[in-house]
C-alpha positions, 0 to 999 in steps of 0.5 A: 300877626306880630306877636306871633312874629316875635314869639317865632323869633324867639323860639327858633333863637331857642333851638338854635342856641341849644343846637349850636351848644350841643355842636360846640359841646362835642355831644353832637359831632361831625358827621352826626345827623340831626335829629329830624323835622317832627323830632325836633318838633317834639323835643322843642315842642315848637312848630315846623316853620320854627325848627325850618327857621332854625336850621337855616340859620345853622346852615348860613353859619356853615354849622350844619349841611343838608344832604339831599334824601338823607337828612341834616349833618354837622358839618366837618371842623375843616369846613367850618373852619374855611368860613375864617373871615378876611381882615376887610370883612371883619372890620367890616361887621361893626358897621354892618351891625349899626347900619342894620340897627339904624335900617330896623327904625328907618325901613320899619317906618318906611315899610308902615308908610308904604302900606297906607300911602303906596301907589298900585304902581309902586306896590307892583315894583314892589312886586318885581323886586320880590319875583325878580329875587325868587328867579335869581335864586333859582338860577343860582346867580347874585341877588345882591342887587335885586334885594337891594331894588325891593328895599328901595321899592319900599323907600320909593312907595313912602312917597317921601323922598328922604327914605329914598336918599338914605337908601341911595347913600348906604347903596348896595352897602345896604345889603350885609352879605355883599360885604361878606362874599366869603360866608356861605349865605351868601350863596347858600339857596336855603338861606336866599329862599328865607330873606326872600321869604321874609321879603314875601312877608312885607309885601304881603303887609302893604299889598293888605294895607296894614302898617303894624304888620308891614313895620313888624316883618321889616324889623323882623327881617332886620333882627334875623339880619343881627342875628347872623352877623352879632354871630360873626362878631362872636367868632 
């Protein structure tokens, strides 16, 4: 399970590198559609999960929108040029990208512990927090702190209270997009759908009780999380 999570990282890193080259490049310009699910399958030779992970980070990145019975299209150079950072925002990716990297050792370990020493309880709060970020999205409306309740759910089911004060000290600083209100994630459906996706993910590892599969989709989670703001950092 793992293994798998990895090799469908890297290959959805894949087409996403070659997609945004070829956005970059001018060979696919605004307004063009992508080409579709099965063709990008074919062309990448990768499976649907990896073209759907990869167009969803495009789409957080503003590189490309969905149009509702119509397809993918790179979006105009004026909408993606309204996705400029404000100075507080950008001073603030250095941070956000070494909190994450100190989260993936901390939370992968919490989310192990979790999966052998959670209470029926606490795996329920875990639960809650997942359900209570699902209606959020759907409703439209702020997910920032229901995210942040899932991850201190996890800390709290380690039944040691240090992985619960590092939460409790970072706080809701803890969730990168709060500190980037300006992106489109951080409202965008099809992106809050994926993190709550990877959130269905954990749980299900410590609801089965299996530490090596609950400490790889919380560093999963993490390294999609580098991913986006390393991007920003490229700007």
């Amino acid at each position: 399970m793992a293994t798998n999570a990895r090799v469908r990282q890297r290959l959805a890193q894949r087409v996403i590198d070659q997609l945004r080259m070829q956005i970059e490049a001018g060979k696919l310009q605004a307004g063009d559609q992508l080409p579709t699910e099965p063709q990008l399958e074919a062309a990448f030779d990768v499976s649907r999960t990896v073209v759907r992970e990869a167009i969803a980070d495009l789409r957080a990145a503003g590189l490309v929108t969905p149009v509702q019975g119509k397809g993918v299209f790179v979006s105009d150079v004026a909408a993606r040029s309204s996705l400029l950072l404000t100075p507080v925002e950008i001073r603030s990716i250095p941070e956000t990208l070494e909190l994450l990297e100190f989260r993936m050792a901390a939370e992968g370990e919490a989310a192990a512990i979790a999966a052998y020493r959670r209470t029926a309880e606490q795996e329920a709060a875990i639960a809650a927090a997942n359900r209570k970020m699902a209606t959020l999205i759907e409703q439209g409306l702020s997910t920032v702190e229901a995210d942040y309740e899932f991850h201190m759910a996890v800390a709290v089911a380690t039944n040691n209270r240090f992985y619960v004060d590092v939460l409790r000290h970072f706080g809701l600083r803890t969730i990168p997009r709060g500190q980037f209100p300006t992106l489109p994630e951080a409202n965008d459906r099809a992106y809050l759908e994926k993190v709550q996706a990877e959130h269905t993910e954990i749980l299900s590892a410590i609801a089965e009780q299996d530490p090596d599969r609950a400490r790889q989709a919380m560093r999963a989670h993490m390294t999609a999380s580098q991913r986006r703001y390393r991007r920003l950092a490229d700007r």
